[in-house]
C-alpha positions as CSV (number, residue, x, y, z in Angstrom):
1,X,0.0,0.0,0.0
2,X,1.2,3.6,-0.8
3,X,0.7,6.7,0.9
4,X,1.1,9.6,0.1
5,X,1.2,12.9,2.0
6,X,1.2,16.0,0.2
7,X,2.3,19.4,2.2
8,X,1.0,23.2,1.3
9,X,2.5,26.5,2.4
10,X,-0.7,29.1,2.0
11,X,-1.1,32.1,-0.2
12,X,-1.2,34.7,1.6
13,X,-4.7,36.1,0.9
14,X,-6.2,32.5,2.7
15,X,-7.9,33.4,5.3
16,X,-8.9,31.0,8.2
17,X,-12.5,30.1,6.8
18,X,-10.7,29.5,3.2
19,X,-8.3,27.4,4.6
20,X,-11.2,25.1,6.7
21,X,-12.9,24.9,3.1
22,X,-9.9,23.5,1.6
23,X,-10.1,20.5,4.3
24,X,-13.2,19.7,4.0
25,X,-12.9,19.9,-0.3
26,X,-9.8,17.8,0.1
27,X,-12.2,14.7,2.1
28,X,-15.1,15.5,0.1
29,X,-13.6,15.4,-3.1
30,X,-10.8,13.2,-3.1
31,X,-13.0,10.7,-1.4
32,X,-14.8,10.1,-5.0
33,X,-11.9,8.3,-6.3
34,X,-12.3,4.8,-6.8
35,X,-8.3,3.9,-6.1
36,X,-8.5,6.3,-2.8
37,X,-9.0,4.0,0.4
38,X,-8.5,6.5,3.3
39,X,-8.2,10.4,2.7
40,X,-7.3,13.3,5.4
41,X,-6.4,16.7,5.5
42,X,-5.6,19.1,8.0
43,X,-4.5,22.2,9.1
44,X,-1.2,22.7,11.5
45,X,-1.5,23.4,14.9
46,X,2.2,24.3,15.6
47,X,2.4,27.9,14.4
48,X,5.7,27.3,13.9
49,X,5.0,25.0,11.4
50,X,5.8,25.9,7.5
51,X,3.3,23.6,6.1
52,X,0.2,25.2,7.5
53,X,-2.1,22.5,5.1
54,X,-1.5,18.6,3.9
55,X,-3.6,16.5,2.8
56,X,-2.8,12.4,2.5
57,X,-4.3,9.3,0.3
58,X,-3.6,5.5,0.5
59,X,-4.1,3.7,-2.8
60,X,-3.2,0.0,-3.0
61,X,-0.4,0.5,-5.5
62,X,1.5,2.8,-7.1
63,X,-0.2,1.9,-10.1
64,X,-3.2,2.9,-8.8
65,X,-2.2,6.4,-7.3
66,X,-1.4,7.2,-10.6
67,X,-5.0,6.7,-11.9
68,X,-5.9,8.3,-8.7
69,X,-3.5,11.1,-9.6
70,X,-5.3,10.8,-13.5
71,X,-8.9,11.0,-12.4
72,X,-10.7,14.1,-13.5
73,X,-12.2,14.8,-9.7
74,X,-8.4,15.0,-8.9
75,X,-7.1,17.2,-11.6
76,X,-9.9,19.7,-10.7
77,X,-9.0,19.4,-7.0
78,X,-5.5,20.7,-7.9
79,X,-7.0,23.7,-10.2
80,X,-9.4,25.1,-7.9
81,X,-8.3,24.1,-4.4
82,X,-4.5,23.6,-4.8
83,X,-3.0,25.9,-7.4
84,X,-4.9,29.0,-6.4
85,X,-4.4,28.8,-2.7
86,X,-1.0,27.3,-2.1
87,X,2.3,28.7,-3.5
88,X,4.8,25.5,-2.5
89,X,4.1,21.6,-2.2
90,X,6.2,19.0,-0.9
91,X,4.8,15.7,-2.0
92,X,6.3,12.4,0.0
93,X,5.2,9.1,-0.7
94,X,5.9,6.0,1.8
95,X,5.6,2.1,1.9
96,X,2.9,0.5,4.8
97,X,3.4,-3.0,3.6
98,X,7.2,-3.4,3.1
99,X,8.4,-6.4,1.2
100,X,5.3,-6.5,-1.3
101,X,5.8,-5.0,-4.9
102,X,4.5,-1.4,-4.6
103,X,3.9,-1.4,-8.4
104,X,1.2,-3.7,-8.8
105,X,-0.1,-5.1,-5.1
């Protein structure tokens, strides 16, 4: 199983109720995706933090994040939620079943 975690530094015009909108549209939306099996997103608490947004997917493979990433409800997630509100992403992607092949599982 992959996951991956993706991590947002704000625009600065996002306010605080923007930036609660983009958590829920990250569940809501991302949740539509047949290859997505868990979705979350937050906001930091740490105000020390430089990522004040990430959201995070599991998809069984990494063939199937890349449909995932390939799905229509995604690619609008990115144009109106992502691209207009963030201005730096740092996308990590991790193994939770080591020793299976992460291509195809």
């Amino acid at each position: 199983m992959i996951h991956l975690v993706v991590l947002c530094k704000l625009e600065e015009h996002v306010a605080p109720d923007r930036l609660e909108e983009m958590v829920r549209a990250a569940r809501s939306q991302l949740l539509k995706i047949g290859e997505a099996l868990q979705v979350r997103s937050g906001k930091r608490v740490d105000p020390d933090n430089q990522w004040p947004f990430f959201y995070s997917v599991d998809c069984d493979s990494l063939d199937k994040l890349g449909s995932f990433r390939d799905d229509p409800v995604y690619v609008k997630f990115v144009e109106t939620v992502i691209k207009p509100n963030t201005w730096a992403q740092l996308e990590l992607l991790y193994e939770l079943e080591p020793g299976k092949d992460i291509r195809y599982s």
